[in-house]
C-alpha positions in Angstrom: -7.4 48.6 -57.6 -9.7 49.3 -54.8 -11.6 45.6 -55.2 -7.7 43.9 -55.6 -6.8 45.5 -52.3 -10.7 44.2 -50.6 -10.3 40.7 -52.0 -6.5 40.5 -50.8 -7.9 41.5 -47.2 -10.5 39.3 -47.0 -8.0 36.6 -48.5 -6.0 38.0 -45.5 -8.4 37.5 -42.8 -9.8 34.1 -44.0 -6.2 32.8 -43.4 -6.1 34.5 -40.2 -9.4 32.7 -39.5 -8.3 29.5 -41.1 -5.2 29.7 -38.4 -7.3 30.2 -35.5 -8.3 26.6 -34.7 -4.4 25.7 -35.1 -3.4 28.5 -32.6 -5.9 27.0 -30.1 -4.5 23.2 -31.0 -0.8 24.4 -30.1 -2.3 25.7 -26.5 -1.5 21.6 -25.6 2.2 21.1 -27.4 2.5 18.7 -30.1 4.1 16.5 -28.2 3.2 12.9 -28.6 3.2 11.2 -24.9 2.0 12.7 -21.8 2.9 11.1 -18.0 0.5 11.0 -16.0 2.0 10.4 -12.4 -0.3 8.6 -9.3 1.7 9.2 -6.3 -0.2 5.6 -5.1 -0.2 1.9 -6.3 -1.7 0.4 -9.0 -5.0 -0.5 -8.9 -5.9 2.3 -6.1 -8.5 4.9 -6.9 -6.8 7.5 -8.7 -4.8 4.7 -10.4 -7.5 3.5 -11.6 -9.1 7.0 -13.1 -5.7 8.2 -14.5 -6.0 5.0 -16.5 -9.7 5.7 -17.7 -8.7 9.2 -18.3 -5.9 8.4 -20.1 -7.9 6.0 -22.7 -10.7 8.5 -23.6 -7.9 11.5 -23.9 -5.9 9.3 -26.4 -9.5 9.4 -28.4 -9.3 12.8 -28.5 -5.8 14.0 -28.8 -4.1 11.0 -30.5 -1.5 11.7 -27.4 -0.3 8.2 -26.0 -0.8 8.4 -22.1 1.4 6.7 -19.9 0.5 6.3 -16.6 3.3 5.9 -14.0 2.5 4.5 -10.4 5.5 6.3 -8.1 4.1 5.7 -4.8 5.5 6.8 -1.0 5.9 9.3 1.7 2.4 10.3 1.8 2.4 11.1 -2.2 5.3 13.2 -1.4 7.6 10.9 -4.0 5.1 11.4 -6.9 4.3 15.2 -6.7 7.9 15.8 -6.5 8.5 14.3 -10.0 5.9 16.6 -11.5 6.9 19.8 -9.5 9.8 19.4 -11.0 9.1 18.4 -14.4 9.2 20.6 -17.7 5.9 22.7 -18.0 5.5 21.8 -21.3 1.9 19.6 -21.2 3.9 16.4 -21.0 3.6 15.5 -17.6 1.0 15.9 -15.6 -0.2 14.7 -11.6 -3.1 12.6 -10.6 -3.1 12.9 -6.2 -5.8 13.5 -3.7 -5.6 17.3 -3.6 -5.5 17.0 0.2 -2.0 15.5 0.3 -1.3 18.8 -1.8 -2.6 21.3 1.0 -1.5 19.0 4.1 1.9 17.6 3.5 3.7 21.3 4.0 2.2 21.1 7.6 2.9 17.7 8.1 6.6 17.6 7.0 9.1 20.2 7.8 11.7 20.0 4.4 9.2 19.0 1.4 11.3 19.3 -2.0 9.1 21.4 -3.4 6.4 24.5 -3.2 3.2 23.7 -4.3 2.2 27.2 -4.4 5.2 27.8 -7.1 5.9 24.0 -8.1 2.6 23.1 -9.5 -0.4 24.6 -11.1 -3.8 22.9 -10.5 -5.5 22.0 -13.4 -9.1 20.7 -12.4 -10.7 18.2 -10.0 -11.4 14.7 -11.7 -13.4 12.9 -8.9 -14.8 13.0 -5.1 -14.7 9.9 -2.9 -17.2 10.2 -0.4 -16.1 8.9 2.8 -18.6 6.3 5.2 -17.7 5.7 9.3 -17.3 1.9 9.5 -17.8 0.9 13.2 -16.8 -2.7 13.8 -20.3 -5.0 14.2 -20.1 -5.3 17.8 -19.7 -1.6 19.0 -22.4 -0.3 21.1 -23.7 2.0 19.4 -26.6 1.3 16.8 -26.7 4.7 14.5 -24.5 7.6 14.2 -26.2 9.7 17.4 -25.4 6.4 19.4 -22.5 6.5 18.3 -21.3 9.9 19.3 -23.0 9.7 22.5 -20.8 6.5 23.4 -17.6 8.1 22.5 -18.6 11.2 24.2 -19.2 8.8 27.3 -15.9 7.0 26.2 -13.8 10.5 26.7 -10.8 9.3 23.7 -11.0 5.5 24.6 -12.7 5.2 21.4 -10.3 3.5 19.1 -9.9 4.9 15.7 -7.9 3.1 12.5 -6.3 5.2 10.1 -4.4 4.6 7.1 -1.4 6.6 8.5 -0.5 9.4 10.3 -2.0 12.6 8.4 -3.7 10.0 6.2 -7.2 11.5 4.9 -9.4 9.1 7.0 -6.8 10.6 10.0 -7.8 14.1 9.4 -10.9 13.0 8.4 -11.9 11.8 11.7 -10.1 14.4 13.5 -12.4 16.7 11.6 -15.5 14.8 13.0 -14.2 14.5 16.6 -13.7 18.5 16.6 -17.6 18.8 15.1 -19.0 17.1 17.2 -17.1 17.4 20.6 -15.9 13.7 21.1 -12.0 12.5 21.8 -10.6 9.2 20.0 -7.3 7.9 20.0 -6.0 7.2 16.3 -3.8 4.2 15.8 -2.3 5.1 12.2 -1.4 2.0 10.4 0.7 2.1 6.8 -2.2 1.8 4.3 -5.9 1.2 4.2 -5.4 -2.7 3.8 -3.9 -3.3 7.2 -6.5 -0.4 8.8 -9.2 -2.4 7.0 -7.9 -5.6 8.5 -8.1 -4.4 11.8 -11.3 -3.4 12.4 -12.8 -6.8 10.4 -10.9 -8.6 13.2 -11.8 -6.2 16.0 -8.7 -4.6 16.6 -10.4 -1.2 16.6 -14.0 0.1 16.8 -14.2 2.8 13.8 -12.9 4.3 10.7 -13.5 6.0 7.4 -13.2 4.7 4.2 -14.5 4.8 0.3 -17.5 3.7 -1.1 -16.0 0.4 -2.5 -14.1 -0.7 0.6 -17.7 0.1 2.5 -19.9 -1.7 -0.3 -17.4 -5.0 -0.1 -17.4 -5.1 3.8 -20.8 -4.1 4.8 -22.8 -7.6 4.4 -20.2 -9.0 5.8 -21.6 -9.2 9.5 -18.5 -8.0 10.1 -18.9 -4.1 10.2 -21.5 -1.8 10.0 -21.9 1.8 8.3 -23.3 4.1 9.9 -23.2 7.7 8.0 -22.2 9.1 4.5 -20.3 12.8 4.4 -22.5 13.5 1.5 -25.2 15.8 0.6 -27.4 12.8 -0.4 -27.9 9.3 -0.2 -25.2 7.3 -3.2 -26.4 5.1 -5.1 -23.8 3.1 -4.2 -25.0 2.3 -0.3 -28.3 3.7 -0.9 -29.8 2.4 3.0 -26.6 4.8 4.5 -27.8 8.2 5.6 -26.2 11.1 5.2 -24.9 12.8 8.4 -27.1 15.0 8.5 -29.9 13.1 8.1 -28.0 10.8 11.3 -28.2 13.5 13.3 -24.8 14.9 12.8 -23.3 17.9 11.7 -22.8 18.6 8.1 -19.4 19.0 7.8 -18.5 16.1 10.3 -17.1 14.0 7.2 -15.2 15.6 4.8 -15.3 14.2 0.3 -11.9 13.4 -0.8 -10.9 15.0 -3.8 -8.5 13.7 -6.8 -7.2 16.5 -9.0 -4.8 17.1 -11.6 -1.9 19.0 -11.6 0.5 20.3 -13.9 4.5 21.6 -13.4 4.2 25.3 -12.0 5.9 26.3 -15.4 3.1 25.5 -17.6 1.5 28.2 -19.6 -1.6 28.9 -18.2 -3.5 28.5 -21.8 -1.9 25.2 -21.8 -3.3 24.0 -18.6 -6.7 25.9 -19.7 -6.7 23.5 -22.5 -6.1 20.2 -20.9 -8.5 21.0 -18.1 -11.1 21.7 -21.5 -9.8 18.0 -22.5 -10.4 16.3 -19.3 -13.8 18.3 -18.4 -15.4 16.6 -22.3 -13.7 13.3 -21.5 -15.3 13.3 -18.2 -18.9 14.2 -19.7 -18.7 10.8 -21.8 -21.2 8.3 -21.2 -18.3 5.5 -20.6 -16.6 8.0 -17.9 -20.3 8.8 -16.2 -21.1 5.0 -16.0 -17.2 4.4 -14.5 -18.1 7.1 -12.2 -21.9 6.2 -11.3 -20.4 2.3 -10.7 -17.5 3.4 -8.1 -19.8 5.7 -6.1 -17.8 8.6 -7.3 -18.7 12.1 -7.6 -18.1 14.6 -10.2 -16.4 18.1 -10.4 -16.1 20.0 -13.7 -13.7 22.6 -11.9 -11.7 25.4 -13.7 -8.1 26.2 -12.8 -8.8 29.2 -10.6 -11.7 27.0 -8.4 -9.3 23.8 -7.8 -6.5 26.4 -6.7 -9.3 27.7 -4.5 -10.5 24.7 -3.2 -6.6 23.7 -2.2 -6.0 26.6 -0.4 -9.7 26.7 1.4 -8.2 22.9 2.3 -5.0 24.1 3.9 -6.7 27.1 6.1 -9.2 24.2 7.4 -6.8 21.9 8.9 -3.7 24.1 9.4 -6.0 25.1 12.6 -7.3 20.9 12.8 -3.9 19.6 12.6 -2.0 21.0 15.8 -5.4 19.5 17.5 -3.9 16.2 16.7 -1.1 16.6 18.4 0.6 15.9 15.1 4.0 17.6 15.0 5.6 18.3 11.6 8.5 15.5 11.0 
């Protein structure tokens, strides 16, 4: 009897071990599409890594990913599909994680509470940001070019891609580092922006790797600094703004995270960021990465929440600087 009863509990815990790997699968529900919304165009940034991310998660999961391009207000449309989408793992949000942590002090009624309405998942990618100056500004180097727009006192004209666009706060950021005064003139995208200062509408601006790399042997433009910690590989001649003279935190990295509906269990979301952290680590994603100057982040739930709410502090005290007023 007493070997009937040991071989019925070990028979017992080898199915409760045999279970185990199936109770961890069901973390991410069986369901057999997931959304993934990009509150920008197609063939933007995070467009474009939604769409690689999708690809190597179908190898994994089997899950078809669908990517869905809802674009407008200042990813405002976008976000509010997935904050108010069923927590279930079936829908999920692909948006510069500063949109998440700025829009409440930018507009007065947002639809939703990021705080409540969505649960960060983890960051997918940085975009470092490079200060363009247009080829005939005097200023030959980053140094220069503070000293002339210290000497300029704000009639140094600045292109954004909107008002409380990232290369707005982003420049905002480096005017309150370093003691200088531009005037922005916020334009509705990064394609007109761009167009401006080619044609010498304005005399500086942020922008991404690519849009630097496809402009800067132009003789059009000229980059001056990188808010990195080192040189990319991408625009390996580009200092660092440190290395310009500047001061490190002068130009901020954009971030693109994922987020899930703020009713999604949190061993769900633990499980897709586990998903998207080992597709990221493949050597197709890391040579995607490596040829669009992006960086990499293999954050946990708890460190992109962080992150987000280390965001909002920063530039709930940069904002009112910029005389922006929430609409």
């Amino acid at each position: 009897m007493k070997q009937l009863k040991n071989t019925t509990l070990a028979l017992l815990l080898a199915g409760v071990g045999a279970l185990a790997p199936m109770m961890a699968q069901a973390a991410w529900p069986t369901t057999d599409q997931v959304r993934i919304v990009v509150p920008y165009p197609p063939g933007t940034e995070p467009d474009i890594l939604a769409r690689d991310l999708g690809v190597h998660l179908n190898k994994a999961t089997g899950k078809v990913f669908v990517i869905e391009n809802r674009p407008g207000a200042n990813a405002i449309i976008g976000t509010d599909n997935i904050a108010k989408a069923k927590g279930d793992g079936s829908a999920l949000l692909m948006v510069d994680s500063l949109a998440v942590s700025t829009n409440p002090l930018l507009y007065s009624n947002l639809p939703y509470k990021w705080e409540k309405d969505l649960k960060p998942v983890t960051t997918v990618a940085g975009v470092n940001l490079y200060l363009l100056v247009r080829n005939d500004f005097p200023a030959k180097d980053y140094k220069e070019f503070i000293a002339q727009a210290k000497k300029a006192n704000g009639d140094t004209n600045v292109g954004t891609g909107g008002r409380g666009h990232v290369t707005h706060l982003g420049m905002g950021l480096l005017a309150r580092e370093e003691g200088v005064n531009f005037t922005y003139i916020p334009y509705k995208g990064m394609a007109p922006a761009t167009n401006a200062i080619l044609g010498g509408e304005t005399d500086a601006m942020l922008v991404g790797g690519i849009l630097a790399s496809q402009h800067v042997d132009g003789g059009k433009v000229r980059v001056l600094a990188v808010g990195a910690d080192k040189r990319t590989e991408l625009l390996p001649n580009v200092p660092t703004v440190q290395e310009a003279g500047g001061h490190a935190n002068s130009i901020p990295t954009t971030t693109f995270a994922l987020f899930a509906p703020g009713t999604t269990p949190d061993d769900t979301v633990k499980e897709i960021q586990e998903k998207v952290d080992a597709a990221l680590k493949t050597p197709e994603m890391q040579a995607a990465f490596k040829s669009r100057g992006l960086a990499q982040f293999f954050t946990t739930p708890a460190q992109t929440l962080e992150r987000v709410q280390n965001d909002s502090k920063v530039y709930s005290e940069l904002i009112p600087t910029l005389g922006i007023q929430p609409e």
